[in-house]
N, C-alpha and C positions, 0 to 999 in steps of 0.2 A: 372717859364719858362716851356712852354709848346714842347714837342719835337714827332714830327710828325712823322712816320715810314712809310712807303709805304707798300700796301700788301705783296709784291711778300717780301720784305725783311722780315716781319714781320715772314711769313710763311716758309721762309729758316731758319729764329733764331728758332721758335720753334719747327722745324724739330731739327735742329741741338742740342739742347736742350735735347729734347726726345732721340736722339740717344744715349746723351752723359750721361744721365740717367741712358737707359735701361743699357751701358758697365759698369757703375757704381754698379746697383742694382745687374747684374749679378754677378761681384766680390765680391761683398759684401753675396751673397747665394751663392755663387759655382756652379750656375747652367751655364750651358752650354750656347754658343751665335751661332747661326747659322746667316753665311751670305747671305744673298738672292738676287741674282742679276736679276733684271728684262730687260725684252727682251724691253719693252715701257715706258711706262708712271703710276705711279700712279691711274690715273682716270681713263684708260681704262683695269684696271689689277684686278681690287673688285673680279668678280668671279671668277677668277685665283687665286687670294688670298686664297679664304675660301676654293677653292679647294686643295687645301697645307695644308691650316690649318687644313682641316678635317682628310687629307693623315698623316698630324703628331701626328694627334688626336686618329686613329687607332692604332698607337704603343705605347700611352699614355702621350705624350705629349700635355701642352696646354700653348699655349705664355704666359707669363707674371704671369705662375705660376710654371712651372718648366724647362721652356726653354725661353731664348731670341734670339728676330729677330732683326737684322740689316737690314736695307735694302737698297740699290743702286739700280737705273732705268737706261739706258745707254741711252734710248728715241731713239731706232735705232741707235744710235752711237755705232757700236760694235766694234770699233777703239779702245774704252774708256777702254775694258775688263783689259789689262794689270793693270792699273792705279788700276780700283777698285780690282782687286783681290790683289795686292799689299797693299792695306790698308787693308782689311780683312787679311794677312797674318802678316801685323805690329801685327793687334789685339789680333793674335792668336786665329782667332773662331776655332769653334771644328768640323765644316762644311760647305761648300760653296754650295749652292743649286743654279741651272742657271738653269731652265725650259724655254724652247723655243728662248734660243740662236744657233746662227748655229756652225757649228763643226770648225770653224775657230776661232769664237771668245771662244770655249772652246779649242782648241789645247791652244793658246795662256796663258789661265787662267791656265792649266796646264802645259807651260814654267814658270809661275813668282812661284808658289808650287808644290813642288814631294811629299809633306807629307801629307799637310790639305787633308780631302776627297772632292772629286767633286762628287755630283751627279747633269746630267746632263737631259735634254731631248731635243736629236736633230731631225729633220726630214730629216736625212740622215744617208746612213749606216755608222756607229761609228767605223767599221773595215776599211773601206776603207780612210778613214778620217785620220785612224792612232793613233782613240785616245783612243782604246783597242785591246787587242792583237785578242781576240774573243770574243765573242758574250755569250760564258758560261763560260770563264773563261777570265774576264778583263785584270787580272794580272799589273795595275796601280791603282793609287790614284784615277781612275774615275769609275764610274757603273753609270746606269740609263735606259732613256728611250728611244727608237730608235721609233719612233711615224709616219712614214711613209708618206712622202707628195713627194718627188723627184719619189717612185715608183707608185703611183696612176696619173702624170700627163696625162700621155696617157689615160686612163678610164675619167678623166676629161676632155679632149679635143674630146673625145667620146660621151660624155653627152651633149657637150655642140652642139656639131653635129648633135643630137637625137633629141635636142629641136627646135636647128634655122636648119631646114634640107638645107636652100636653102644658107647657108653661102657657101664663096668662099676667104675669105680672113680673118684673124684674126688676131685683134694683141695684143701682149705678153707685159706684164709692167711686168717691173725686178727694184730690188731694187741694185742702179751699188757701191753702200756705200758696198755688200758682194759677190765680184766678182766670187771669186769660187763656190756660191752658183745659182749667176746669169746665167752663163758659163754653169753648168750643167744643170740646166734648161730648160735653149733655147737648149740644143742639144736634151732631151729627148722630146720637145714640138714639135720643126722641125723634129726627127724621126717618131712622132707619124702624124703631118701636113704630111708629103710625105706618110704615107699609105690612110689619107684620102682624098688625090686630096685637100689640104690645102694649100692656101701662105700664110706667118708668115707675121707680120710689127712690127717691135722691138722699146719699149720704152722704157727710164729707167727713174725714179725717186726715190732719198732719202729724200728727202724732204717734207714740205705740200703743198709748192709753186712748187717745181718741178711738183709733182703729178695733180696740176691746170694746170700746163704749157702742160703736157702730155695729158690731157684729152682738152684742147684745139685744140691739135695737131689732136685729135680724132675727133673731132667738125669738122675741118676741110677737114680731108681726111676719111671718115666715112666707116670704117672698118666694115663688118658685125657683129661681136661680138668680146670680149676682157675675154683675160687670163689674170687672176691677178695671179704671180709669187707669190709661197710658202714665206713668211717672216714674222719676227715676228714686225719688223716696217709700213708694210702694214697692220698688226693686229693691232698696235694701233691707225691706222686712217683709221679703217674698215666701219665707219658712212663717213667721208669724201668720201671714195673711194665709198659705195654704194650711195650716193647722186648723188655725179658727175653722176655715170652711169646713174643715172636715170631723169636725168636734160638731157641728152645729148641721152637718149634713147638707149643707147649701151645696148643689152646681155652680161649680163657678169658671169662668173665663179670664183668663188671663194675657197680656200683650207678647209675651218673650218665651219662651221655651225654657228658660230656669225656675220659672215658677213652679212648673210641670215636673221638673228634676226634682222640683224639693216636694213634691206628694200635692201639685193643683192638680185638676184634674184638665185641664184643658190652656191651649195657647197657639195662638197663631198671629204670630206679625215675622218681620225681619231677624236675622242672628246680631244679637249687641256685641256678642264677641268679636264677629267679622266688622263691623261699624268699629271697634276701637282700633284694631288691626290697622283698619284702613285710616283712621287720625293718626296713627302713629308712621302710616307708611309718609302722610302728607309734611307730618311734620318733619321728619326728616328731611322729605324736601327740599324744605324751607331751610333748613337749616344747611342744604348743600347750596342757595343762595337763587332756586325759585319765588317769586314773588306770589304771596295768596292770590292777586288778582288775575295772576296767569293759570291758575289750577282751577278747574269749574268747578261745582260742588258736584258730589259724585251721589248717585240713588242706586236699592239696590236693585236686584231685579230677581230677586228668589225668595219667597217668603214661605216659613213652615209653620205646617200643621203637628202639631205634638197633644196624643190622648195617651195618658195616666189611666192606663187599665185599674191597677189594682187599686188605685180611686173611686173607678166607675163600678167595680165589684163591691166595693165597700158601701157605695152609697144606693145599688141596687141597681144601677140604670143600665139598660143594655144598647150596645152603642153598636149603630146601622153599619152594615157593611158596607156602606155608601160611603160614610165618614173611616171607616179602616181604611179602605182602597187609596183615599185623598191622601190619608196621613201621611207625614214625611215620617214620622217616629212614633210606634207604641211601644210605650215605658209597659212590659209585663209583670 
């Protein structure tokens, strides 16, 4: 008898398999298990990956020779955080690594454990959030990286000003799946839209179909250019979102420089590669027998400017030598 498996099943068994291995191999060498909760998807996370991996590699760490990874993706479900942090804490890993979850869904991860360590990286300040007492001295279960995208939005709706100078109306896609996150957003965007004689048009999507639905909407009522909101589920459908724009001809801005890699046409905040690097440097850390509460949270202090020429060719706009000179990077 012959028995048929479908991929998608195939490929959850031998996930699940490998996971239930690695917990195994660990016990079996005493080495340590870190859990690693990702903000997206597997497939849009590789160079996020080895950016951890090399972050872990600096304290002497290396997977599958004296440390194991578990891994959990939430795919912008950041709903899900209780659930998986809760099975990492059945497991008893010896660390929880979240790089590029928001400060909601790490409050949350530190409701379900007071003890495991969390190193985190959020793009919001981590005092204000409540999910350290300070900034030099944590004094909880969490440390990490405060990676800066809620205070750059104003300088980004500046940029994106510099480039389409004759804009008069812009609208803001928020992700409504991380409301606190969405909420402050549109107020620091519409602060920054009322210094520049700016009208906002607010859209939300969590989704890949919402995000279609939204950028139809655009199609429609055709906004001068478009804010894509700081998220780490807009990250992993950064090829989706720069497409659309460029099917639909919108200007648009974007938080990260991988946006700009996959055909945005513009981005400026902090590198997420270096922010995992640097979770991965912490965690290890931790895992040499640093306490989170003795490691401050770290910020960065270099943020890029990245313009997608053959974007701005494609969509007609000719971008001021003002903004070349700035740029850290033009994609030709």
């Amino acid at each position: 008898m012959v028995i048929r498996i479908g991929r998608r099943k195939l490929i959850a068994a031998l996930g699940a398999a490998a996971a239930s291995s690695i917990a195994a191999r660990a016990q079996q060498t005493a080495i340590p298990v870190i859990g690693y909760i990702g903000f997206g998807a597997l497939e849009n996370s590789v160079l996020y990956l080895a950016a951890f991996r090399r972050g872990l590699g600096e304290t002497g760490f290396v997977e599958g020779q004296n440390v194991a990874i578990e891994y959990r993706w939430l795919e912008g479900r950041y709903d899900r955080m209780p659930k998986v942090t809760g099975e990492f804490t059945r497991d008893a890993v010896a660390v929880i690594a979240t790089p590029g979850t928001p400060p909601s869904a790490v409050r949350a991860a530190m409701a379900v454990t007071a003890t495991i360590p969390i190193v985190f990286g959020v793009g919001d300040d981590p005092v204000k959030w409540g999910i350290v007492a300070g900034l030099g001295q944590p004094n909880s279960n969490a440390t990490g990286i405060n990676f800066f995208v809620s205070e750059v939005v104003a300088k980004r709706l500046e940029l994106l000003r510099e480039l389409v100078p004759g804009a008069a109306r812009v609208a803001v896609l928020l992700n409504s799946a991380d409301p606190a996150r969405a909420e402050s957003t549109l107020k620091d965007v519409q602060a920054a839209a009322n210094t520049l004689a700016l009208q906002v048009q607010v859209l939300n999507a969590s989704t890949s179909h919402q995000i279609e639905a939204a950028f139809a909407t655009l199609a429609r009522e055709r906004p001068d250019a478009l804010f894509v909101g700081p998220d780490g589920f807009f990250n992993s459908r950064r090829v989706q979102l720069a497409m659309l724009a460029a099917r639909h001809a919108i200007p648009t801005t974007f938080a990260v420089r991988e946006y700009a890699d996959a055909g945005g046409l513009m981005s400026y905040g902090t590198s997420l590669a270096d922010m995992h690097r640097q979770v991965g440097i912490y965690t290890g850390r931790i895992l040499r027998g640093v306490k989170p509460a003795d490691l401050p949270v770290m910020q960065p202090v270099k943020f890029e400017l990245v313009i997608n020429m053959q974007t701005a060719s494609m969509l007609g706009l000719h971008v001021p030598d003002s903004l070349l000179a700035a740029a850290d990077d033009v994609i030709e």
